[in-house]
Every structure is written in structure tokens, then in C-alpha cells.
C-alpha positions in Angstrom: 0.0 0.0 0.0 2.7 2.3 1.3 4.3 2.0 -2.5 1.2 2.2 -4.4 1.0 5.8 -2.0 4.5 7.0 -3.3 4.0 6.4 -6.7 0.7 7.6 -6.8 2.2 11.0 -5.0 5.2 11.1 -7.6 2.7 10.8 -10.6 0.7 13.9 -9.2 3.7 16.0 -8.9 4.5 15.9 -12.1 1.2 16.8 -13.5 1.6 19.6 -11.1 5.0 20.5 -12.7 4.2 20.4 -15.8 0.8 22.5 -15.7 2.7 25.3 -14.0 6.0 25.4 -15.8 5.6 28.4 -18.3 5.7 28.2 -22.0 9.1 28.8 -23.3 10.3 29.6 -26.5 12.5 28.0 -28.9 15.6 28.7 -29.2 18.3 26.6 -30.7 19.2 25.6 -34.3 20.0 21.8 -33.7 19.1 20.2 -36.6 22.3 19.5 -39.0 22.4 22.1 -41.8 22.1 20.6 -45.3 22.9 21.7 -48.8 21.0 21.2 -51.3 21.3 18.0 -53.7 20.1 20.3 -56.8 22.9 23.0 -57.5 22.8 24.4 -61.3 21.2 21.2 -62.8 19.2 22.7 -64.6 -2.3 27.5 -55.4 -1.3 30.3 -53.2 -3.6 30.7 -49.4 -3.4 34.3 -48.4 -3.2 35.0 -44.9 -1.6 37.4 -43.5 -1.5 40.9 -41.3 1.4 43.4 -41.1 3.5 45.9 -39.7 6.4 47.5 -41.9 9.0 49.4 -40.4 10.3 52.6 -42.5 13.1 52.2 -44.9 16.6 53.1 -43.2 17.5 54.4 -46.7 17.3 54.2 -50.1 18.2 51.6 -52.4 21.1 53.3 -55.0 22.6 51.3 -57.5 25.7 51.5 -58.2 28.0 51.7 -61.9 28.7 49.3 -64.2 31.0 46.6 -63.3 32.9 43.9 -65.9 32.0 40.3 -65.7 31.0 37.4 -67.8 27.8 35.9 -69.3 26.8 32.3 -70.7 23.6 30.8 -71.1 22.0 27.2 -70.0 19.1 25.1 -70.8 16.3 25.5 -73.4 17.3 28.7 -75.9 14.0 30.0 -74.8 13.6 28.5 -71.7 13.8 29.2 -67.7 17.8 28.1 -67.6 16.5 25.1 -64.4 13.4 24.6 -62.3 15.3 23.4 -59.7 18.0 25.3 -58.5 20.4 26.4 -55.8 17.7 28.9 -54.4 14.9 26.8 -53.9 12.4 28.4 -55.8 11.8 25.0 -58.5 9.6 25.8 -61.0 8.6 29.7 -60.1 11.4 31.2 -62.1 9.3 30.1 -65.2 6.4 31.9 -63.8 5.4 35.3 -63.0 6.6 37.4 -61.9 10.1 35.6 -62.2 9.2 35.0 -65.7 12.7 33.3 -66.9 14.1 36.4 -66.3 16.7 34.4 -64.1 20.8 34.0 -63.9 22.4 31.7 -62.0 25.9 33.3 -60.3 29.7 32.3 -60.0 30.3 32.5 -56.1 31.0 36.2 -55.9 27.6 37.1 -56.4 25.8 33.8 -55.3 26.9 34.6 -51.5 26.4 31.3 -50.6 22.7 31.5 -51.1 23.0 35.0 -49.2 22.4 36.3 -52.9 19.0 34.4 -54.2 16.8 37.1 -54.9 18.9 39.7 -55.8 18.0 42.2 -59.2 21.1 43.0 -61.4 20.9 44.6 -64.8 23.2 42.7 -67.6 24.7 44.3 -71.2 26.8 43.3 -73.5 28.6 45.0 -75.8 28.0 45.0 -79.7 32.1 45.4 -80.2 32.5 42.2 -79.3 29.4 40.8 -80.5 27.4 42.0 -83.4 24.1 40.5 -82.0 24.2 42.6 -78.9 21.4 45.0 -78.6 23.8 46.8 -75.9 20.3 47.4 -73.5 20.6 45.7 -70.4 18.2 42.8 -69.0 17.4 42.8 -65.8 17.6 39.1 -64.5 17.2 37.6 -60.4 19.8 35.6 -59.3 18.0 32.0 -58.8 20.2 29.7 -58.8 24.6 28.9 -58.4 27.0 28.4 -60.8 29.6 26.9 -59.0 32.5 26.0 -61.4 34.3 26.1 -64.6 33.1 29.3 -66.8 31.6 31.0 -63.9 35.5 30.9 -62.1 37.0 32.7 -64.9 35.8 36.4 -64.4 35.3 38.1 -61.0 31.9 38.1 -61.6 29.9 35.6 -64.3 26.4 35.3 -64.6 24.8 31.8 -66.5 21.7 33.4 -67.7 18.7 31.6 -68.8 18.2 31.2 -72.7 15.3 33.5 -72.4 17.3 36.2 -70.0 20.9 36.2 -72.4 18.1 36.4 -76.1 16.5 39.7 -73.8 20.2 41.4 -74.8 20.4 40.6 -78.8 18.8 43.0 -81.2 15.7 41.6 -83.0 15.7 38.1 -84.5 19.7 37.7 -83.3 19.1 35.9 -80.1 20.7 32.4 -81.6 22.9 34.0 -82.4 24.0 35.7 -79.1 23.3 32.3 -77.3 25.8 31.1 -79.9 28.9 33.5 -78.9 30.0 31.3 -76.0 31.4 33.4 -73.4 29.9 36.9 -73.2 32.1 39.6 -72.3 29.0 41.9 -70.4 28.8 44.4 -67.6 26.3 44.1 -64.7 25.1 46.2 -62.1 23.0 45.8 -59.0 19.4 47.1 -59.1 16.4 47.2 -57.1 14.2 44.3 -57.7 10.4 45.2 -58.4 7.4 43.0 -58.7 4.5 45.5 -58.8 1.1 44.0 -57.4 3.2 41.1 -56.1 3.6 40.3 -52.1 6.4 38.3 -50.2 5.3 34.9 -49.8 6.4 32.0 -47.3 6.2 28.6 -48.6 6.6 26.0 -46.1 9.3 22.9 -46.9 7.4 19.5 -47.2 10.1 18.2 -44.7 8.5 20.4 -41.9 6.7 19.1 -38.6 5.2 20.3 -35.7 8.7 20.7 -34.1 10.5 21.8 -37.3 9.4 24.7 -39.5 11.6 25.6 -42.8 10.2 28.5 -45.0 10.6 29.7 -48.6 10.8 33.6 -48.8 10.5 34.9 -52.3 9.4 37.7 -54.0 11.4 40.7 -52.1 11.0 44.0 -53.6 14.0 46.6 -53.7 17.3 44.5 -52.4 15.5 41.2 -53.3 17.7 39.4 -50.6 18.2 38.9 -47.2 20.6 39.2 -44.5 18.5 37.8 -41.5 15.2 36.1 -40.9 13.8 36.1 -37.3 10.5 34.0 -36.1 8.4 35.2 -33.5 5.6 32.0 -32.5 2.2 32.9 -30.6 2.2 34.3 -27.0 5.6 34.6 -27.0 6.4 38.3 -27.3 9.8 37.8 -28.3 12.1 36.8 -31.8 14.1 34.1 -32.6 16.9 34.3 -35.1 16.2 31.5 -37.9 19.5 29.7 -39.8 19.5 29.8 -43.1 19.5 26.5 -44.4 20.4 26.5 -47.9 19.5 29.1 -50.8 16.6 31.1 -50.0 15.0 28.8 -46.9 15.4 29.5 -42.9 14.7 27.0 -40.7 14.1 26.6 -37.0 13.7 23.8 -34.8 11.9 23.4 -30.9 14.1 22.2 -28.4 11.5 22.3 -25.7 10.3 19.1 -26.3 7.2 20.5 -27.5 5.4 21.6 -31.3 6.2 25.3 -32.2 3.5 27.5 -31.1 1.1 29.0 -34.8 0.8 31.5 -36.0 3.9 32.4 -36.6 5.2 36.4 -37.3 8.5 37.0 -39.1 10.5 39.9 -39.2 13.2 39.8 -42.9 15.9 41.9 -43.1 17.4 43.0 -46.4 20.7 42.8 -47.4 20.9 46.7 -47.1 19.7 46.3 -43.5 15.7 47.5 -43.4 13.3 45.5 -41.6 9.9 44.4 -42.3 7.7 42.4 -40.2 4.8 40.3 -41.6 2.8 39.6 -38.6 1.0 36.1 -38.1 1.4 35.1 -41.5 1.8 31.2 -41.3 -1.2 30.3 -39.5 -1.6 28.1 -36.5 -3.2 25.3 -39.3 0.2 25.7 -41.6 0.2 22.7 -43.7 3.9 21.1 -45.6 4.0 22.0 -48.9 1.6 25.4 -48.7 2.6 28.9 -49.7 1.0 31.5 -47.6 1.1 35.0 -49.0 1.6 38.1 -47.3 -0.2 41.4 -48.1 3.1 43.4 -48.0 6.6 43.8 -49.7 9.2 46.0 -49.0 8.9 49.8 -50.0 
């Protein structure tokens, strides 16, 4: 009887314990970072509400820079669906629209660089098919080796983005020129009538989130990504994972708390915070789209 007593006493305490412990938040980044297996191989549900801070500045571009150009995949097409970014098959879509590069290292960042909006032109001198007006193309995807190691800077355009730089009807024939000697410079990305949205990875769980974030007006990239969950009043930093996706992982023991608010940084340093924009019902696999974007 006495033990029956004592383990009947034990079993209450901690069902006392644990209904008067307080909700924490989660904090570390355990899960191993991955890369990801696809690197230059080449129904939206809007929820959201917001609060946008004011830009710290203004985005300037600066002067034209030397670099390299090629071109891969279809002559017309979207260059990959796949990707070092993560975006798969949008960069054939709007507002992407195969207007897409992927970058030697230098301007890839490690994936810090997915988004970003650089204007491209090459320079009838050295090929009679250039139009010499720039196309402005969004850095999707990594180009990791080879021709992309030989300039500074080398962009691997998409059929579609490197034909956007030929005069009329010469576009084979620019594809044709092999290496492109161009100039570039960095631009402010715009997508009018088009808001940031979060797609949630199909490998996320209840005690694992990793987003998608595309779509980023002016810088089009981001430095940080920070995750606040429900009644807990106070951010968490998420890791960038790989390309354009942040993760974060619960190391309470217990599901992270929906909706979830995040606050994106941009790679100039402005803030914007899209408040419970994943809701508590996220699903793998969904794209939830804000009703904001970056001034």
C-alpha cells in the first residue's frame, strides 16, 4: 500500500509540474544544416497581417562593373526549375518570368544572394548581336564551377534572359557566342502587385518549421530572418539553411507555437515584419502570401 502511495504521489507531482512550468520559447538551431542536392542542374492561401517598419534608406545602385555571361538550358527557356535557391519551378512563372541567372560565387553569397535584381549588357564590339540594353535578370540559382571561375563576376543566364540582350531576331545567335564579355550592375528588384510569400518545406513538422521567402522588392535578398511564434512576445533568429529557406527547430520538447510572425531583413539592413502570416493550421508544402513587400 505504502508504494502504491508513493507512486501515486510522484505521478501527481509531475502533473503539477508540468501544468505550471511556463511556456518557453524555442531557441536553438540543432538540426544539421544541409545543402542542397540540386545546385545548377538545370495555389497560393493568403493570410496574413502586417506591420512594416520605415526604410533606413534608399536603395542606389551603383555603376557598371565587368564580368562574364553564358547561357543554360532550353534557348528560350527558364535556364532550371530546380536550383540552388529553392524556388523549383517559379522562375518560369510570374513574376520571375525566366528572367533568371544563376551566379559564380562572388555574387551567389552562398545562397545569401538568391533574390537579388542585377541589370546585364553586352557590348556590340565584341558581339554584333548585342542590342547593348541591359536585361534585368534575379539571381536563382549557383554556378559553381568552370566558366563561372573565370571572371570576378559571371552570370549563366537563362536562354530566355541572355536572347532579352540581342537586337531583333539575333538571339541564336548571341546564345551562340559562347562566353559573353558583359557588364552588370546591381538594381532594385520590383514585382508591382506582387507580395512576399512564405512557402513551407514538405520536410517540416510540428517541431520543425523551414520557409521559402520569395518575391522581395528593392534588395530582393536577405541578410536575417527572425521568427516570433504565438504568446511569445519575443524573436528568434532562424539559420539559413540552404539558398533562400530559414529554418528553426523546438528544443522544448514540444510543437512550435502558430501563428507564426516574421521579421526579414534585407541585405541593405531594413526590416519588415509580416505579422502572423503562417497560421496556426500551416500545412507542408503550402505557400501562404503576405499582403506586404518592402517599399
Amino acid at each position: 500500500m505504502a508504494k502504491c502511495c508513493t507512486l501515486a504521489l510522484l505521478g501527481a507531482l509531475v502533473v503539477l509540474s508540468l501544468l505550471v512550468s511556463p511556456i518557453a520559447c524555442s531557441r536553438k538551431l540543432t538540426k544539421p544544416k544541409t545543402r542542397s542536392a540540386v545546385s545548377h542542374n538545370p495555389a497560393v492561401k493568403a493570410h496574413s497581417s502586417y506591420n512594416g517598419t520605415s526604410p533606413s534608406a534608399t536603395y542606389v545602385s551603383g555603376g557598371w562593373l565587368a564580368g562574364g555571361a553564358t547561357y543554360y538550358g532550353a534557348p528560350n527557356g527558364d535556364g532550371s526549375d530546380g536550383g540552388a535557391c529553392g524556388y523549383q519551378s517559379a522562375v518560369g512563372s510570374r513574376p520571375f518570368s525566366s528572367m533568371i541567372s544563376a551566379a559564380g560565387p562572388s555574387l551567389y553569397k552562398e545562397g545569401k544572394g538568391c533574390g537579388a535584381c542585377y541589370e546585364v549588357k553586352c557590348d556590340s564590339a565584341s558581339n554584333s548581336a548585342c542590342s547593348g540594353q541591359p536585361a534585368t535578370v534575379v539571381i536563382t540559382d549557383s554556378c559553381p564551377g568552370g566558366a563561372c571561375l573565370v571572371e570576378a563576376a559571371h552570370f549563366d543566364m537563362s536562354g530566355t534572359s541572355m536572347g532579352a540582350m540581342a537586337k531583333p531576331g539575333m538571339a541564336d545567335k548571341l546564345r551562340a557566342g559562347g562566353i559573353l564579355k558583359i557588364q552588370y550592375k546591381r538594381v532594385p528588384c520590383k514585382y508591382p502587385g506582387v507580395s512576399i510569400a512564405f512557402r513551407v518545406d514538405q520536410g517540416s513538422n510540428p517541431f520543425y518549421l523551414e520557409v521559402l521567402i520569395e518575391f522581395e522588392d528593392d534588395d530582393g535578398d536577405l541578410s536575417a530572418v527572425d521568427l516570433m511564434e504565438a504568446n511569445c512576445g519575443s524573436w528568434t533568429p532562424m539559420a539559413q539553411n540552404w539558398g533562400a529557406l530559414y529554418r528553426l527547430n523546438s528544443n522544448t520538447g514540444k510543437p512550435l507555437r502558430g501563428p507564426f510572425s516574421l521579421r526579414l531583413t534585407s541585405d541593405s539592413g531594413r526590416k519588415l515584419v509580416v505579422n502572423n502570416v503562417i497560421p496556426a493550421s500551416w500545412a507542408p508544402g503550402a505557400t501562404y502570401r503576405s499582403l506586404v513587400n518592402f517599399p
